[in-house]
Backbone as a ProteinNet text record, in pm:
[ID]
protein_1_A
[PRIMARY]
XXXXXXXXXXXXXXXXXXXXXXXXXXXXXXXXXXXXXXXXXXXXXXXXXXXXXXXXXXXXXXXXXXXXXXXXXXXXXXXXXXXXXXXXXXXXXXXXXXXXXX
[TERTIARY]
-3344.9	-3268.2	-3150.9	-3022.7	-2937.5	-2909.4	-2867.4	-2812.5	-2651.3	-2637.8	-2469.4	-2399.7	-2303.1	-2254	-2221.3	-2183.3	-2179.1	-2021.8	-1916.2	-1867.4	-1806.1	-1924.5	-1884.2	-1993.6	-2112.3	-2132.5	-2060.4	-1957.5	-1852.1	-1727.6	-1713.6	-1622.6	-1640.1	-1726.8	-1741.9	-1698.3	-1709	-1725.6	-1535.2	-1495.5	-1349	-1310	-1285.2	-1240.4	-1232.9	-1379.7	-1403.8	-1343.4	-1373.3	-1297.5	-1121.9	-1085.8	-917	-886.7	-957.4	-916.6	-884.7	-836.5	-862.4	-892.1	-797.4	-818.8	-947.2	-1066.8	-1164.7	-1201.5	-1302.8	-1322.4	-1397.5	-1342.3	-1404.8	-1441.2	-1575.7	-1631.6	-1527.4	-1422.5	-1360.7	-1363.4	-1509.8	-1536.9	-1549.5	-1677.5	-1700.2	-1621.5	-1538.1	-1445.5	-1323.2	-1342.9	-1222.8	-1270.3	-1380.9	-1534.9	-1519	-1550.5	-1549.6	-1678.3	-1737.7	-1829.8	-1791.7	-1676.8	-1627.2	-1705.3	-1678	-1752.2	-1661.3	-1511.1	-1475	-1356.4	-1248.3	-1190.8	-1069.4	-1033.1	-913	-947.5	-1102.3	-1141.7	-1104.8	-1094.7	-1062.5	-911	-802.1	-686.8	-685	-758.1	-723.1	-839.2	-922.1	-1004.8	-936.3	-836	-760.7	-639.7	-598.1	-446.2	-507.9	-648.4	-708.7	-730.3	-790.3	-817.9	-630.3	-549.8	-445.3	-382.4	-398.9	-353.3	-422.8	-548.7	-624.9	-598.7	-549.6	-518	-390.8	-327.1	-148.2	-168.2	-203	-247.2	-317.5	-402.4	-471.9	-369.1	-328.9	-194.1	-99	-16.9	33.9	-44.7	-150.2	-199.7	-240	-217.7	-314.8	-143.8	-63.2	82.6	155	104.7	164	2.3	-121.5	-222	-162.6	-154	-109.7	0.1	46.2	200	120.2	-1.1	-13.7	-120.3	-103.3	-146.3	-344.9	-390.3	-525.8	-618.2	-619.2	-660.4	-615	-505.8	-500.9	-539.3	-603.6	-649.6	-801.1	-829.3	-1011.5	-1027.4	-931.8	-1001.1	-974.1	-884.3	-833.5	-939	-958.4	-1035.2	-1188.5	-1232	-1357.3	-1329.8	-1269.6	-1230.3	-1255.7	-1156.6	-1111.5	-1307.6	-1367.1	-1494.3	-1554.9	-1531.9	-1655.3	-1725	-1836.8	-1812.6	-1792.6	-1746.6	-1720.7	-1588	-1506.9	-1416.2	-1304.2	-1168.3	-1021.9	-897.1	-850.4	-774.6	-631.6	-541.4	-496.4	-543.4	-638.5	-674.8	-639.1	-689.1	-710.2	-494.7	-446.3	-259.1	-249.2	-282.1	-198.1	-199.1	-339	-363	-277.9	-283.4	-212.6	-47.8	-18.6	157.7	150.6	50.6	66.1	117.2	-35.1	-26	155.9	173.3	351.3	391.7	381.3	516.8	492.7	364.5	344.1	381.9	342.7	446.5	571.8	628.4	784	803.6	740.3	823.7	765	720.9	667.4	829.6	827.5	980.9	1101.5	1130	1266.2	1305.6
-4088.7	-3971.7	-3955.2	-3948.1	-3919.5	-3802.3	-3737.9	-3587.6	-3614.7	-3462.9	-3506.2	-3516.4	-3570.7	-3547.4	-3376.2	-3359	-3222.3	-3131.2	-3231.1	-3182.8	-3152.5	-3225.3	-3191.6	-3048.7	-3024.4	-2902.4	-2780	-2782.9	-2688.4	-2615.1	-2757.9	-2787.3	-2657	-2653.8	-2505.8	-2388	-2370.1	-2235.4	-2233.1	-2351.9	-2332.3	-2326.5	-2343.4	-2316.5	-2199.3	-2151.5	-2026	-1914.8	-1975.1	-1859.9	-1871.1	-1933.7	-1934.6	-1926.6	-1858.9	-1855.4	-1675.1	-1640.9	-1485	-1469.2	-1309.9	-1248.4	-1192.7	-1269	-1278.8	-1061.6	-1015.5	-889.4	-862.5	-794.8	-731.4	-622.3	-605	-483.7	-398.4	-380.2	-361.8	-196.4	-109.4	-3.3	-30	-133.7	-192.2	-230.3	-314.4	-358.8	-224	-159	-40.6	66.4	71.2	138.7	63.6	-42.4	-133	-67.7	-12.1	55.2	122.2	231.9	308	451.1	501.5	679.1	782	758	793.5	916.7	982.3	1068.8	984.8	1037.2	954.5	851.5	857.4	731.5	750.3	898.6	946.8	893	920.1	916.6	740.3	651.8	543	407.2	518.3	465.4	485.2	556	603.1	472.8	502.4	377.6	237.2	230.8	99.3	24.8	151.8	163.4	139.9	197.2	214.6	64.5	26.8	-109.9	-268.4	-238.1	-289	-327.4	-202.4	-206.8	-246	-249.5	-262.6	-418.8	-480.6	-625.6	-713.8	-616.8	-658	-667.7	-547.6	-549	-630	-710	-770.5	-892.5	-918.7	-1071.7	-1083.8	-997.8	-994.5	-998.1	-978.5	-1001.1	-1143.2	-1181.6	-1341.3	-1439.5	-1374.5	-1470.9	-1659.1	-1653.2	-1784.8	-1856.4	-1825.2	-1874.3	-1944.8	-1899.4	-1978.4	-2118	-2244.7	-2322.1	-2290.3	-2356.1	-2357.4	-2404.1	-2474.1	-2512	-2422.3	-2346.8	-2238.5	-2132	-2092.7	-1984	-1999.7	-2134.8	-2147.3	-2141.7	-2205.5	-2173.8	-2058.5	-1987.4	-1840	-1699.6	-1792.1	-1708.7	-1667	-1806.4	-1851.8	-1751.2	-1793.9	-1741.7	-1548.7	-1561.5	-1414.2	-1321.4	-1397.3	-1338.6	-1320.9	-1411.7	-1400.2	-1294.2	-1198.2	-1072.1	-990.9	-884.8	-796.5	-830.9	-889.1	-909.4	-851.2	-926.3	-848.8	-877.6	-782.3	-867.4	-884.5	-808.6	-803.2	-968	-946.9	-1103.9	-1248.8	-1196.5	-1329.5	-1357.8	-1226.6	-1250.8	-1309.2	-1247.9	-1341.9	-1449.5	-1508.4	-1660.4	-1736.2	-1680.9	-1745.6	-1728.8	-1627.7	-1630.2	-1750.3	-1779.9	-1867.5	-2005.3	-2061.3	-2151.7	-2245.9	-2095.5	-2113.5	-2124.3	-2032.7	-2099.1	-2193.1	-2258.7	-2395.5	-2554.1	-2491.8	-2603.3	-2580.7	-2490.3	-2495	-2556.8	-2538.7	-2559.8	-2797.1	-2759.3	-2929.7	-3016.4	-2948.3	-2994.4	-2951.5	-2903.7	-2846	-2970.4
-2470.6	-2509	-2412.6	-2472.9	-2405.1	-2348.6	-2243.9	-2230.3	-2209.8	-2209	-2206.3	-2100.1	-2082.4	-1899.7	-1876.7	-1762.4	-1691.2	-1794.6	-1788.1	-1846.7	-1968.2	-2052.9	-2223.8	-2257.6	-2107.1	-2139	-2087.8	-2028.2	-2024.4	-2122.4	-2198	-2284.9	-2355.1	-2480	-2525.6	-2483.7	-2333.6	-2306.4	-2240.2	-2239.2	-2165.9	-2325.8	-2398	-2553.1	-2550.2	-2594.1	-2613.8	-2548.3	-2366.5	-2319	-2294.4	-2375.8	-2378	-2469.5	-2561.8	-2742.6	-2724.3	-2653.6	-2637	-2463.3	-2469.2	-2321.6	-2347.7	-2210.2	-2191	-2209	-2195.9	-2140.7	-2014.3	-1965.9	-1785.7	-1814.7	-1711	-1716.5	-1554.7	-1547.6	-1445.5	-1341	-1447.6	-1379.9	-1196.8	-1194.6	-1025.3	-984.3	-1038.9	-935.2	-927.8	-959.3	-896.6	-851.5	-839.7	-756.9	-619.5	-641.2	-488.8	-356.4	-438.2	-322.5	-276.2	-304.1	-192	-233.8	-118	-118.6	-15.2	9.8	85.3	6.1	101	40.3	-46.6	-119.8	-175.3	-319.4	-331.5	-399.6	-515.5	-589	-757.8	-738.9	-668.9	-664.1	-685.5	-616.3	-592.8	-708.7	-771.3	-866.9	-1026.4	-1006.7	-1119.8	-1138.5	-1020.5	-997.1	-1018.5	-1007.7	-1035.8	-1147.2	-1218.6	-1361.4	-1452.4	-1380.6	-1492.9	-1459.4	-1331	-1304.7	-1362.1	-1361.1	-1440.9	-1576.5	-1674.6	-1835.2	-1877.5	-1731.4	-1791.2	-1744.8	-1686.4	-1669.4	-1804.8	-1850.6	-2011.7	-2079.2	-2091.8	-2190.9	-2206	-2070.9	-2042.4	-2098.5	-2005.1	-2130.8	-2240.6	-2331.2	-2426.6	-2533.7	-2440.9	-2577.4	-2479.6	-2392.8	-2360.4	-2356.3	-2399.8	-2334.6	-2429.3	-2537.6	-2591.8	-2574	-2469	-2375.7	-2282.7	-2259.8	-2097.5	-2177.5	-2049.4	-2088.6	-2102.6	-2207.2	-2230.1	-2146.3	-2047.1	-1897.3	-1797.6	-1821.6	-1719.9	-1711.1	-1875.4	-1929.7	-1875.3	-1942.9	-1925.9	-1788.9	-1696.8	-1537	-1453.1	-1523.9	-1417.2	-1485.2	-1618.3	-1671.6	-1627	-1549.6	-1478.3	-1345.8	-1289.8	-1134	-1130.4	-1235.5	-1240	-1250	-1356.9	-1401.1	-1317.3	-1194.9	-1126.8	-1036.9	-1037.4	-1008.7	-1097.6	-1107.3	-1230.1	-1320.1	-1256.5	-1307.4	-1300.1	-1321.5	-1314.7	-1378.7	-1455.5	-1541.5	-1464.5	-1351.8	-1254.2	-1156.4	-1123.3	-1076.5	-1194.9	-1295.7	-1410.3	-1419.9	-1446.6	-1444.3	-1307.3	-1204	-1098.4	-1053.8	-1123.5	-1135.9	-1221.2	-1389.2	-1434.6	-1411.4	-1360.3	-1328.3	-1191.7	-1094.3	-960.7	-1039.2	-1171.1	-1207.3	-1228.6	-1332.7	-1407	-1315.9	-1178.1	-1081.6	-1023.5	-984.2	-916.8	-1046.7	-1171.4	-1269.4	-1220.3	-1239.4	-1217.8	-1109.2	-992.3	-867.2	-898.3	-942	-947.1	-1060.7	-1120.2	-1213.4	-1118.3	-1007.8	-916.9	-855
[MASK]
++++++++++++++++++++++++++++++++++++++++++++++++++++++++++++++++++++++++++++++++++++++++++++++++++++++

């Protein structure tokens, strides 16, 4: 019986997760464990920074390449997740192509 190598069982799930901006549960990560003064003020700016980042990929996510999607998409998940993290990966990617064509 054959099994499959390591990475045709990935394959699926990098498709899948670049067919569409992934979803984050991004309450924790803008929680961050904090309990201090200031946290509503700065759990708010998190939250709104958070959605304008979705927004943003979710009207360019099929611009970015499909390998850059499936792995920033990985990165970004890991943990609760961020869609702020998952963009600044894929904007690094675009500028490290570019700077490779200069």
């Amino acid at each position: 019986m054959a099994f499959p190598t390591p990475l045709a069982l990935f394959l699926p799930l990098a498709f899948a997760v670049s067919d569409a901006v992934p979803r984050f549960n991004i309450e924790p990560t803008c929680k961050g464990g904090l309990d201090s003064p200031g946290l509503n003020e700065r759990y708010s700016r998190c939250i709104s920074e958070e959605q304008d980042a979705r927004k943003k990929l979710e009207s360019n996510w099929s611009r970015y390449p499909a390998g850059d999607r499936a792995n920033c998409a990985r990165s970004a998940g890991m943990g609760s997740g961020s869609y702020v993290e998952l963009l600044t990966c894929l904007e690094m990617d675009a500028d490290a192509r570019q700077l490779k064509f200069k």
